[in-house]
BAVEX-516491 format. One line per field, with one value per residue (C-alpha): residue number from 1; x, y, z. Coordinates in nm, 3 decimals, always signed. Each point is the difference from the previous one (the first is absolute). Layout:
BEGIN
k	[NUM;...]
xx	[X;...]
yy	[Y;...]
zz	[Z;...]
This chain:
BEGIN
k	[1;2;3;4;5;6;7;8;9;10;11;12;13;14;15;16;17;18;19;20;21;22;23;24;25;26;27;28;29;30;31;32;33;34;35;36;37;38;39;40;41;42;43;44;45;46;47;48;49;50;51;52;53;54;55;56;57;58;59;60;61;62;63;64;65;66;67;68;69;70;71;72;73;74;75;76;77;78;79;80;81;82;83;84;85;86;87;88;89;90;91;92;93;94;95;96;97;98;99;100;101;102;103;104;105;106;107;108;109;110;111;112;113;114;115;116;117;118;119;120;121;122;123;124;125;126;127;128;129;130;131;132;133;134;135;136;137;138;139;140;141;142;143;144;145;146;147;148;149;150;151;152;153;154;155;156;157;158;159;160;161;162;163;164;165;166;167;168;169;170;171;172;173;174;175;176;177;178;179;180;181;182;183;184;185;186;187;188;189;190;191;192;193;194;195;196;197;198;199;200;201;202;203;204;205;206;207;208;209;210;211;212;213;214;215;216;217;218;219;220;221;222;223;224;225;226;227;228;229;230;231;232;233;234;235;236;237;238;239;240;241;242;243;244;245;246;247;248;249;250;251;252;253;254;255;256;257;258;259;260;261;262;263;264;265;266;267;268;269;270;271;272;273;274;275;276;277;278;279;280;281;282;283;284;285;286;287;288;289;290;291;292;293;294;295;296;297;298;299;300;301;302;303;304;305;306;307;308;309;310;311;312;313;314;315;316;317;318;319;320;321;322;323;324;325;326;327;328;329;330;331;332;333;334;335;336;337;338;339;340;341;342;343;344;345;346;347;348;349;350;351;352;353;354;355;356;357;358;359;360;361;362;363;364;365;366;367;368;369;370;371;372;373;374;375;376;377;378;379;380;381;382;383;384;385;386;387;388;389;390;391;392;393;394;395;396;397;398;399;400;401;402;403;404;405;406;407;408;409;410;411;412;413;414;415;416;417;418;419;420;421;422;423;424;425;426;427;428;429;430;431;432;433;434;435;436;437;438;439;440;441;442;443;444;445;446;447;448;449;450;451;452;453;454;455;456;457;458;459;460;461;462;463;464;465;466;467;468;469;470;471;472;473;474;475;476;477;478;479;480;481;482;483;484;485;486;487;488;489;490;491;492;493;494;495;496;497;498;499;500;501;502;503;504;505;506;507;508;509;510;511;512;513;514;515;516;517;518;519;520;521;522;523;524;525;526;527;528;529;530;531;532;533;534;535;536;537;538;539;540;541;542;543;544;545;546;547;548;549;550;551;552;553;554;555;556;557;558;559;560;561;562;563;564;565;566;567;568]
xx	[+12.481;-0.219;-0.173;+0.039;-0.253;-0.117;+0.211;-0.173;-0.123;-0.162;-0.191;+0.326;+0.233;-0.181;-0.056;+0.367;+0.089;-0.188;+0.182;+0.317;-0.001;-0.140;+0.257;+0.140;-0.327;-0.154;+0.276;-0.012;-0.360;+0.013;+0.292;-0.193;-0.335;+0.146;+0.181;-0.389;-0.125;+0.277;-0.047;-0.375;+0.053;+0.233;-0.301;-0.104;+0.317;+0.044;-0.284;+0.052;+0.294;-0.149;-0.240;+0.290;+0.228;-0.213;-0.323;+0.038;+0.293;-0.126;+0.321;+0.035;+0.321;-0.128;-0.310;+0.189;+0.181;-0.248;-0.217;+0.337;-0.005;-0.338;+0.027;+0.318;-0.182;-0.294;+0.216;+0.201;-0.358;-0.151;+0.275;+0.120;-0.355;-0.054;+0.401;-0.056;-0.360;+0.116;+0.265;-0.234;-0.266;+0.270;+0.104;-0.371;-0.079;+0.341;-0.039;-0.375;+0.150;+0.271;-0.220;-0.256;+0.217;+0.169;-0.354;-0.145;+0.359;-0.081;-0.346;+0.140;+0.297;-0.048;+0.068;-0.350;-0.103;-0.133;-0.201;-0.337;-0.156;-0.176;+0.096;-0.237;+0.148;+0.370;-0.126;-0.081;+0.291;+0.213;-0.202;-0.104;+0.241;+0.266;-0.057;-0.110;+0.317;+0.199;-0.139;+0.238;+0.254;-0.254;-0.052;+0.393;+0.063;-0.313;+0.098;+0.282;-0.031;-0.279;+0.209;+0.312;-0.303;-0.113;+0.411;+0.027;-0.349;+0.136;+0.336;-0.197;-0.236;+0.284;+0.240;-0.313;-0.117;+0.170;-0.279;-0.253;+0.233;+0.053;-0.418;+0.014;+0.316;-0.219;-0.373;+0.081;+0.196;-0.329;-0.184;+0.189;+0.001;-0.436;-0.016;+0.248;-0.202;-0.308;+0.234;-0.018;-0.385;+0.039;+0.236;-0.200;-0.310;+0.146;+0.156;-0.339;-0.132;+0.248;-0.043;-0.398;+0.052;+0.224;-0.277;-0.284;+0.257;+0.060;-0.356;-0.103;+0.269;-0.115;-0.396;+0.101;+0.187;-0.282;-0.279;-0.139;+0.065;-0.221;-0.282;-0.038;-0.083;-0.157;+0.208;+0.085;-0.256;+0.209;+0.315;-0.125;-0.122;+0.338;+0.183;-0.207;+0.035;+0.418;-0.010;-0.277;+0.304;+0.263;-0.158;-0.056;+0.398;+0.043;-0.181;+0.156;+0.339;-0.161;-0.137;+0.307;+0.187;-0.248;+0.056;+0.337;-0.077;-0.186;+0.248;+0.271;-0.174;-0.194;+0.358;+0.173;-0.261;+0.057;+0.370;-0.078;-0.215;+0.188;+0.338;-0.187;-0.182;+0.359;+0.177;-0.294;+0.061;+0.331;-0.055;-0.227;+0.246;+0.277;+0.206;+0.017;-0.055;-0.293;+0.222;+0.117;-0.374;-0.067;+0.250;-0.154;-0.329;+0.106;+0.207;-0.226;-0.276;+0.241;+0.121;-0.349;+0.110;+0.290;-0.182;-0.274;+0.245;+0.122;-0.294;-0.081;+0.311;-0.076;-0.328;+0.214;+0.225;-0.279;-0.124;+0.408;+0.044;-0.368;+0.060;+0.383;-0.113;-0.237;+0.282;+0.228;-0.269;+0.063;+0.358;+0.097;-0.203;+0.141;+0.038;-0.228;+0.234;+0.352;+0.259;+0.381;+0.210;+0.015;+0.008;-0.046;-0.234;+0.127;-0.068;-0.051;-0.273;-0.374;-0.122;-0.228;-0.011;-0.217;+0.096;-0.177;-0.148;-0.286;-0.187;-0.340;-0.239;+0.351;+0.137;+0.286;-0.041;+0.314;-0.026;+0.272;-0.050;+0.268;+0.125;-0.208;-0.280;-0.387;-0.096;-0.431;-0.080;-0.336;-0.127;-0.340;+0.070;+0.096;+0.144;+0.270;+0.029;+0.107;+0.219;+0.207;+0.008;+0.129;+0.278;+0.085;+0.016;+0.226;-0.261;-0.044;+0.214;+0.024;-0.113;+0.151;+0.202;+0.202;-0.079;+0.286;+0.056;+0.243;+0.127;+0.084;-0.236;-0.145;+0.191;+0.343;-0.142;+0.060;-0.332;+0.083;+0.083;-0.355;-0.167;+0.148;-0.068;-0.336;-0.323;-0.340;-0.285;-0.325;-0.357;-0.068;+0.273;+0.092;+0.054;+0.153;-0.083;+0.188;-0.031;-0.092;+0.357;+0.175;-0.223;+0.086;+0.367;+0.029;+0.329;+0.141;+0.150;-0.057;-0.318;+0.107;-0.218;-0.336;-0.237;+0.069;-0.070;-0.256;-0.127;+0.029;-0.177;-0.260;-0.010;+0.011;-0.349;+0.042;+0.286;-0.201;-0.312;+0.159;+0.095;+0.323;+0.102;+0.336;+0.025;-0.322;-0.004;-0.129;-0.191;+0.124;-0.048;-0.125;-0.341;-0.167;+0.120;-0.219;+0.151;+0.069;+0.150;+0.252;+0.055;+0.093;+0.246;+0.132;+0.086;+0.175;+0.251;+0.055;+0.111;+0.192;+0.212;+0.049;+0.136;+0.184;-0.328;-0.335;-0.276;-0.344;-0.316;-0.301;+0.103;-0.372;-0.213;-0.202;+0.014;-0.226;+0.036;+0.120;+0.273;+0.106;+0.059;+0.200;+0.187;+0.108;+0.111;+0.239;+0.113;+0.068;+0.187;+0.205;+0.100;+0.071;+0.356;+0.295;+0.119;-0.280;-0.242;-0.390;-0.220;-0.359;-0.274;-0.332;-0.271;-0.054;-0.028;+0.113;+0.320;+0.019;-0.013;+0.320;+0.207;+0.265;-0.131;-0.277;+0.074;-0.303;+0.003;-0.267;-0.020;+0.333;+0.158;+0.094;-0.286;+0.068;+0.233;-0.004;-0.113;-0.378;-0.179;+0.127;-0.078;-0.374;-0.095;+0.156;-0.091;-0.359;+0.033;+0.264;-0.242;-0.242;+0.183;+0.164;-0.324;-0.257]
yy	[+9.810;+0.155;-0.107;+0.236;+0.081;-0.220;-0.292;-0.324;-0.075;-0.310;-0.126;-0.181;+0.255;+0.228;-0.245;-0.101;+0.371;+0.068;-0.307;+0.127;+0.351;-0.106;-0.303;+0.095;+0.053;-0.306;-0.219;+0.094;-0.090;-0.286;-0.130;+0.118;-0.137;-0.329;+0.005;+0.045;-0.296;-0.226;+0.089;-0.046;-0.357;-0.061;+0.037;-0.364;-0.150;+0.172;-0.119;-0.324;+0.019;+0.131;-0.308;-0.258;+0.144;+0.173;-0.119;-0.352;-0.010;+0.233;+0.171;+0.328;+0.156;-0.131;+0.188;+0.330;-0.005;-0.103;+0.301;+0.231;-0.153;+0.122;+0.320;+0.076;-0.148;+0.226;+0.294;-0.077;-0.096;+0.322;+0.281;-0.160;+0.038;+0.343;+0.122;-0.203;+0.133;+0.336;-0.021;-0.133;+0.225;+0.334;-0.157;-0.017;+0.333;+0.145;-0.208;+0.168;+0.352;-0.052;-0.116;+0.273;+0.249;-0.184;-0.034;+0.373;+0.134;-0.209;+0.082;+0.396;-0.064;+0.311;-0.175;-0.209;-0.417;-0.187;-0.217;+0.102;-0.023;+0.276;+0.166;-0.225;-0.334;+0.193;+0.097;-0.365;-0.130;+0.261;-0.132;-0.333;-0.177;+0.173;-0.097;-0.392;-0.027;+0.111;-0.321;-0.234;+0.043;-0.146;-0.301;-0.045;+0.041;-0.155;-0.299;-0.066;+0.042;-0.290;-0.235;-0.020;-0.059;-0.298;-0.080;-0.001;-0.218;-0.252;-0.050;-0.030;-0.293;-0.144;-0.065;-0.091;-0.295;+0.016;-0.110;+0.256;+0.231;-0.112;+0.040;+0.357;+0.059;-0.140;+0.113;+0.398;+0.046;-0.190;+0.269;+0.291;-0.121;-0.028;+0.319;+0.187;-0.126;+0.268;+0.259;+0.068;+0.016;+0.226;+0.219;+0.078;+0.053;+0.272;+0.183;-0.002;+0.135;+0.223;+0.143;+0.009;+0.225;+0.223;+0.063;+0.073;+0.213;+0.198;+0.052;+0.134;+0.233;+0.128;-0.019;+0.218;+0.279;+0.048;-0.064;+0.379;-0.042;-0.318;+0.148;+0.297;-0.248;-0.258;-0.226;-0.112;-0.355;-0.109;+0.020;-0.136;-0.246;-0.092;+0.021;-0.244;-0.251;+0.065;-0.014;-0.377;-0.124;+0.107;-0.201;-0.299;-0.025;+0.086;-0.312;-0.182;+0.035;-0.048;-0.348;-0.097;+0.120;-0.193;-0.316;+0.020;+0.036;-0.251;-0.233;+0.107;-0.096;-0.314;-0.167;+0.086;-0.119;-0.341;+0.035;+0.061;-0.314;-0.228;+0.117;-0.016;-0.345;-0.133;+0.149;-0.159;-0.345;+0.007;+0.100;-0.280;-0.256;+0.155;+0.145;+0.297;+0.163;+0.244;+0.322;-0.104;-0.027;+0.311;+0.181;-0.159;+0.065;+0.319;+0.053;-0.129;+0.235;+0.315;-0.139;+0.162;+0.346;+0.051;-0.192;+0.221;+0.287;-0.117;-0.021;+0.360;+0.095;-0.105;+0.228;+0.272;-0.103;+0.021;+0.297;+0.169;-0.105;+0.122;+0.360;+0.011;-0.081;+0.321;+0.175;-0.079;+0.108;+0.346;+0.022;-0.156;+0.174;+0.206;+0.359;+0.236;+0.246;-0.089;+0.260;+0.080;+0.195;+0.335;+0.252;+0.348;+0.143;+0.158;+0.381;+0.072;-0.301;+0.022;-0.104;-0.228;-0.175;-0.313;-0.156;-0.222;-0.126;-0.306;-0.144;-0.126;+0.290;+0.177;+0.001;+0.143;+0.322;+0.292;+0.220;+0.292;+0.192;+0.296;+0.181;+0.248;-0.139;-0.080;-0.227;-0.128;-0.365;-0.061;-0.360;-0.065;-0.356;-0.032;-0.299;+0.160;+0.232;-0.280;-0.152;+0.326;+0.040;-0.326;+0.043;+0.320;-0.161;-0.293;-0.251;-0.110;-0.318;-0.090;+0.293;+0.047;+0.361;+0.181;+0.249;+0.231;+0.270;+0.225;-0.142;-0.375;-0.287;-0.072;-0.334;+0.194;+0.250;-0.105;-0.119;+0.362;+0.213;-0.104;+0.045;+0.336;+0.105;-0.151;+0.047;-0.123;+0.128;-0.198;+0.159;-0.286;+0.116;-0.133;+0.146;-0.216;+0.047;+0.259;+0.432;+0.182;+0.146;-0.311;-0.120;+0.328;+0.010;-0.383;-0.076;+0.359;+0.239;+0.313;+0.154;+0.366;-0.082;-0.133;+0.308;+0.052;-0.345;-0.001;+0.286;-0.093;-0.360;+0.234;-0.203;+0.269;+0.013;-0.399;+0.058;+0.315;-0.174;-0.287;-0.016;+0.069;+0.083;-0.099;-0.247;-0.148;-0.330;-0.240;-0.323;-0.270;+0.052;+0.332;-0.140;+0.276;+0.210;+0.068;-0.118;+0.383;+0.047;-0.327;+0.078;+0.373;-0.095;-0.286;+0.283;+0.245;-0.301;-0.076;+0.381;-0.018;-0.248;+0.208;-0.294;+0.051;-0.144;-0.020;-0.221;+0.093;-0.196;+0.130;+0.245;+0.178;-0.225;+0.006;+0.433;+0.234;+0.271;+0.260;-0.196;-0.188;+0.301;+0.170;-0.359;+0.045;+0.361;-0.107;-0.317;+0.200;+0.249;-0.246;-0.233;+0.247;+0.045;-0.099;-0.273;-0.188;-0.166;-0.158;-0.269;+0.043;-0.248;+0.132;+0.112;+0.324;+0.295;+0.208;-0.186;-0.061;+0.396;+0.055;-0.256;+0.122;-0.242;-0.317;-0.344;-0.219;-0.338;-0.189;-0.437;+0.013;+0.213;+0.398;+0.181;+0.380;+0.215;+0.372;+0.270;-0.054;+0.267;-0.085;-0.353;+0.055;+0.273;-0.282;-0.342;-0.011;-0.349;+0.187;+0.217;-0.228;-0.164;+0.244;+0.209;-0.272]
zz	[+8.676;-0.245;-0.346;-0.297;-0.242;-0.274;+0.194;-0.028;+0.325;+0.128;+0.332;+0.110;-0.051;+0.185;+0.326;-0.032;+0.023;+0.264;+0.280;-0.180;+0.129;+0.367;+0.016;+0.311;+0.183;-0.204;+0.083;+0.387;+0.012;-0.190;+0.248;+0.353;-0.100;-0.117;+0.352;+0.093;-0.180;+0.091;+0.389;-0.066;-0.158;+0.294;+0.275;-0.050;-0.010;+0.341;+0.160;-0.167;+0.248;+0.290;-0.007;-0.035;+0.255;+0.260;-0.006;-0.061;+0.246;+0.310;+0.018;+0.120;-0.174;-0.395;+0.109;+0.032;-0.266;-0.246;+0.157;-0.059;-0.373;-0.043;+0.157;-0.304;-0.253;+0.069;+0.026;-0.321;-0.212;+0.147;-0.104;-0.272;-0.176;+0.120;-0.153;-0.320;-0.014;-0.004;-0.245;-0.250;+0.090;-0.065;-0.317;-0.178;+0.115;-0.119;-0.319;-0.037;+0.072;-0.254;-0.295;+0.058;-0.060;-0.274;-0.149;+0.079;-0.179;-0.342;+0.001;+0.065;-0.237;-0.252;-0.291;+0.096;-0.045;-0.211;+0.215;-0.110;+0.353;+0.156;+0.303;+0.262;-0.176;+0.107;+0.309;+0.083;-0.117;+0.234;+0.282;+0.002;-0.211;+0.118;+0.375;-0.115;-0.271;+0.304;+0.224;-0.216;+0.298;+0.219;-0.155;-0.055;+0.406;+0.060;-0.221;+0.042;+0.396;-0.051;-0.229;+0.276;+0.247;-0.218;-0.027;+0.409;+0.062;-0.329;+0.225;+0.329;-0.119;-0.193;+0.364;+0.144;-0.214;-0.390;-0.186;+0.217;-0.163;-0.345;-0.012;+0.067;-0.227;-0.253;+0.060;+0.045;-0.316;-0.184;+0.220;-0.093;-0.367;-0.019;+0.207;-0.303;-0.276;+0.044;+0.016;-0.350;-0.010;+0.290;-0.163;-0.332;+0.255;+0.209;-0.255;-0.180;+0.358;-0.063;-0.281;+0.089;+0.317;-0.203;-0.312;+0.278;+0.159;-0.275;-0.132;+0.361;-0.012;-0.361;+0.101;+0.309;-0.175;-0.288;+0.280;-0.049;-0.365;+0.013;+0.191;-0.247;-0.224;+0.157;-0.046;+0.414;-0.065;-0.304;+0.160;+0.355;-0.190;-0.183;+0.328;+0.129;-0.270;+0.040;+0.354;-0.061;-0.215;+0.230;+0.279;-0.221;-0.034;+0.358;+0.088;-0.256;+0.151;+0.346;-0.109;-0.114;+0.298;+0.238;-0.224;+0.068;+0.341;+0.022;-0.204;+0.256;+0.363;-0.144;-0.145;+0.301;+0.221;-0.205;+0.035;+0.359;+0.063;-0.167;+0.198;+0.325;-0.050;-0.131;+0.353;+0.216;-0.183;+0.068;+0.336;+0.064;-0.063;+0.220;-0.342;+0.159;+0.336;+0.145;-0.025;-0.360;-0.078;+0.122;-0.181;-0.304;+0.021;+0.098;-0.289;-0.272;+0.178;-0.042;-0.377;-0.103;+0.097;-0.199;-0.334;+0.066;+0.017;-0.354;-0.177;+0.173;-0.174;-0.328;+0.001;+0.091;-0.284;-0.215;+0.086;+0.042;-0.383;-0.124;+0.135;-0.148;-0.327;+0.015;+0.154;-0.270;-0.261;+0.088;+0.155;-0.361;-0.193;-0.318;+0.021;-0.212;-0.085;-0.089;+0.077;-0.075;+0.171;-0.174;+0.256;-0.223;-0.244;-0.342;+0.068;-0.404;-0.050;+0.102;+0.333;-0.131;-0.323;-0.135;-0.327;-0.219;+0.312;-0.006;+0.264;+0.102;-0.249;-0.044;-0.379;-0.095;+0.271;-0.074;+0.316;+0.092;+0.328;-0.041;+0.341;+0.082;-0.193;+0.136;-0.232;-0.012;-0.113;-0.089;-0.048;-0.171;+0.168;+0.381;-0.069;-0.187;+0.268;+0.232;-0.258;-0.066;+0.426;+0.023;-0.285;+0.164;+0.413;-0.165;+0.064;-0.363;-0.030;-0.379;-0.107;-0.353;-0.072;+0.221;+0.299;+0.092;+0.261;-0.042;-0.335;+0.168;-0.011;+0.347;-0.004;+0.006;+0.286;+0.363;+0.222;+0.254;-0.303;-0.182;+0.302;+0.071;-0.359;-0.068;+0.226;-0.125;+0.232;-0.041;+0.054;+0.234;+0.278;+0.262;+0.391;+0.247;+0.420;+0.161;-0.016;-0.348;+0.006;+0.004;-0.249;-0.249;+0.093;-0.055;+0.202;-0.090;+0.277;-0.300;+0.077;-0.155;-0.286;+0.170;+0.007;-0.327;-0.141;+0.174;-0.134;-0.354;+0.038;+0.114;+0.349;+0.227;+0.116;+0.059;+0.280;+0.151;+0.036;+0.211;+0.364;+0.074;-0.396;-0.136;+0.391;-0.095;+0.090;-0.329;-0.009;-0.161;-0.423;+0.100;+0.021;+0.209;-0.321;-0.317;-0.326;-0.100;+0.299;-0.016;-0.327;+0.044;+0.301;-0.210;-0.268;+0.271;+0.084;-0.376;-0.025;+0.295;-0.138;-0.302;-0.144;-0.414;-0.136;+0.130;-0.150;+0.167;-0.089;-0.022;+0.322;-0.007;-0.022;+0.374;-0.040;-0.088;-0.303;+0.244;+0.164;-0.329;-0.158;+0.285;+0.017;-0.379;+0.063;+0.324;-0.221;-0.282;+0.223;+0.189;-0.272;-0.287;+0.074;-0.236;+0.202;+0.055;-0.206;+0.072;-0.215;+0.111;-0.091;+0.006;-0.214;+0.235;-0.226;+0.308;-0.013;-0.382;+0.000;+0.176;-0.199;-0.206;-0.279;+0.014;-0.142;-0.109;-0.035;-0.137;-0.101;+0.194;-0.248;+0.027;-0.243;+0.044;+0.223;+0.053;+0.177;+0.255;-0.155;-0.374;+0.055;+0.177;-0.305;-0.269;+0.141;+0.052;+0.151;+0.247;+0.089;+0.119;+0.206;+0.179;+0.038;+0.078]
């Protein structure tokens, strides 16, 4: 069973969910380890028995086969915890397996999240709430295997001496009840724990990846020194929800000790005065003495329950979260209608932005702002909700086009790219088996010298992010796989900015070359005057508005404000 997106999910649903689809294993566990706890609550009753009949009486034949009770009882109590164990061990790490990948495919879902949490906060989530979401089935087996353990020592006591009996039926429910009432305390404190570990998470991840970028500026004191104040805060709530697990704790043994007293100075009373016999007192005692196991069991339980519905919550923040980009199902483009067209579009610094990208066109946008920049590369990637206006592609509204038809249609190719472990061809070729065209966009992202100067070339094996790369370098090989693709329309942002003059300019040429066909057409951000050069025509957009459009050279000699920016 799966969620869809945008559902309204809760902590509940997603615990219920999760013994639903392991029932079978659950309900096996649950039924061996309560076999467990009833053979275990047996064990005093039995030598309860073995006092009565073959110790008190010197008899030979009681005496073996109170020792062949044992010996089954032992046998039973022993495999039966180690088959339910199992089954309830195979169902959380199922359960963890399944909601990782359910997790890892929304937060790769093309048509993106609206979350708002940065990649460590989903990385924690993935990880640790996943696996402690996934311990609900623990507690059920656990619990339940407890409560018919409480069930079997109530019924003992009870044919033993009726009012011994009626105590205990009475005194663990008042237990169970006190233990239950910090679980709500407990709950709010985990998930804040939670939430804690997943913010630190996230801003070591972030600090790590800009660590050179830090340095260069000297900036490595201010952000160890705002790690360490996340990481202070994430310890305070870690001890938080410690405290108030060891209070429970503590609650749980010192009321069952009490429960245990009071049951074992009743029994010796009552033995005193001949009401019952030495076995029968033994199998009290004995029983009231293992009556603290399975209440301590329940109150252990009812942290994991705590913790179980903390970590679904988070879980269901992001497995119900709302889809950025909302998609039809629309599965060509109209031939006769430009590639790429923005109309009367507003958002963020946007206002009222008219943008047409024609097939075979390069088309130059130059934004005084970068913030408009990132607005207009966020209306084009589909990851402007509310944006006012309509985008289209191909003449239909990206809401009518379907999520692998946009994607095959549409590629936007950051400056900041991104290379993933594994060799530099898989990295170009990105899942493709066509490698016909690789020398030669290679060639015209000007990248060539990149693959010759590493071992082994194209079978080079990368580092994660690329990081033994230079920026020039990630960015020229993240520019070779965009052409590769040769996707309809290709949206490049600022693609030369870690290059010299040299290679910027031979970059331009190749892109120019590659992309100026009548089938395909290319958006390029960037205030490169290499690139603004080779651009069929420039579009400037200034206060979120579009100022001036024409030709690079026009524009520069016109536009003295053009000029300077491009040139400074």
């Amino acid at each position: 069973m799966t969620f869809d997106l945008g559902e309204d999910l809760t902590a509940g649903r997603m615990l219920r969910r999760s013994v639903r689809r392991h029932r079978g294993r659950v309900t096996l566990g649950v039924l061996v380890l309560s076999l467990h706890q009833a053979t275990e609550a047996a064990v005093p009753v039995a030598i309860g028995i073995f006092v009565d009949r073959a110790v008190s009486t010197g008899k030979l034949e009681p005496l073996l086969w109170c020792v062949l009770m044992m010996v089954a009882l032992f046998a039973v109590l022993s495999n039966a915890w180690k088959t339910g164990a199992r089954q309830v061990v195979r169902s959380i790490e199922h359960e963890t397996h399944l909601v990782r990948l359910e997790i890892a495919r929304r937060v790769l879902d093309p048509r993106g999240h609206q979350t708002g949490l940065r990649a460590g906060e989903l990385l924690s989530i993935a990880t640790s709430d996943a696996e402690k979401a996934s311990l609900i089935m623990r507690a059920v087996a656990m619990g339940v295997s407890a409560s018919t353990a409480l069930a079997v020592s109530s019924v003992a006591l009870l044919m033993v001496d009726v009012p011994l009996g009626v105590g205990v039926l009475i005194g663990v429910p008042l237990l169970v009840l006190g233990i239950q009432a910090l679980s709500p305390l407990l709950t709010r404190r985990t998930s804040t724990q939670q939430e804690a570990i997943a913010s630190t998470t996230a801003l070591a991840t972030d600090l790590v990846n800009g660590l050179r970028a830090l340095r260069g500026i000297g900036a490595q004191h201010n952000a160890a020194e705002r790690y360490r104040r996340s990481s202070q805060a994430t310890l305070q709530a870690t001890l938080r929800a410690a405290s108030t697990n060891g209070l429970q704790d503590g609650v749980t043994t010192a009321l069952s000790g009490l429960l245990l007293a009071a049951v074992a100075g009743v029994a010796g009373w009552f033995a005193l005065n001949g009401r019952i016999s030495v076995g029968e007192l033994i199998t009290v005692v004995g029983l009231a003495q293992f009556v603290a196991e399975p209440v301590g069991t329940l109150g252990y339980c009812s942290q994991v329950a705590a913790m179980a519905k903390a970590s679904a919550g988070r879980l269901a923040s992001v497995l119900g979260s709302p889809a950025l980009i909302t998609t039809g199902s629309a599965t060509a483009l109209d031939p006769a209608k430009p590639l790429l067209a923005l109309d009367n579009v507003t958002y963020k610094t946007l206002s009222a932005v008219d943008l047409t990208l024609q097939r075979g066109e390069l088309v130059g946008v130059l934004c005084y702002d970068p913030r408009d920049a990132d607005a207009l590369l966020a209306v084009v990637s589909g990851r402007a909700p509310g944006h006012e206006g309509v985008m289209s592609v191909g003449g239909l509204a990206m809401e009518e086009l379907d999520i692998d038809l946009l994607r095959r249609s549409v590629l936007i190719e950051q400056h900041d790219t991104d290379l993933f472990e594994g060799t530099l061809r898989g990295n170009l070729l990105a899942g493709s088996d066509d490698s016909s065209r690789l020398d030669s966009a290679v060639a015209a992202a000007a990248a060539t010298d990149v693959i010759d100067g590493l071992p082994g070339g194209l079978d080079h094996l990368m580092a994660d992010r690329g990081r033994t790369l230079s920026g020039g370098q990630r960015q020229r090989l993240g520019l070779a796989r965009a052409l590769l693709a040769e996707p309809p329309v290709l949206v490049l942002h600022d693609p030369s900015t870690a290059v010299d003059a040299v290679t910027e300019e031979i970059l331009a040429e190749g892109l120019a070359e590659v992309r100026g066909v009548p089938e395909l057409a290319t958006l390029v951000l960037t205030s490169s005057p290499a690139l603004l050069g080779k651009m069929h025509r420039v579009v400037v957009i200034a206060d979120g508005a579009v100022v001036a459009e024409g030709l690079h050279a026009e524009l520069a000699a016109a536009d003295s404000i053009y000029a300077e920016v491009v040139l400074r």
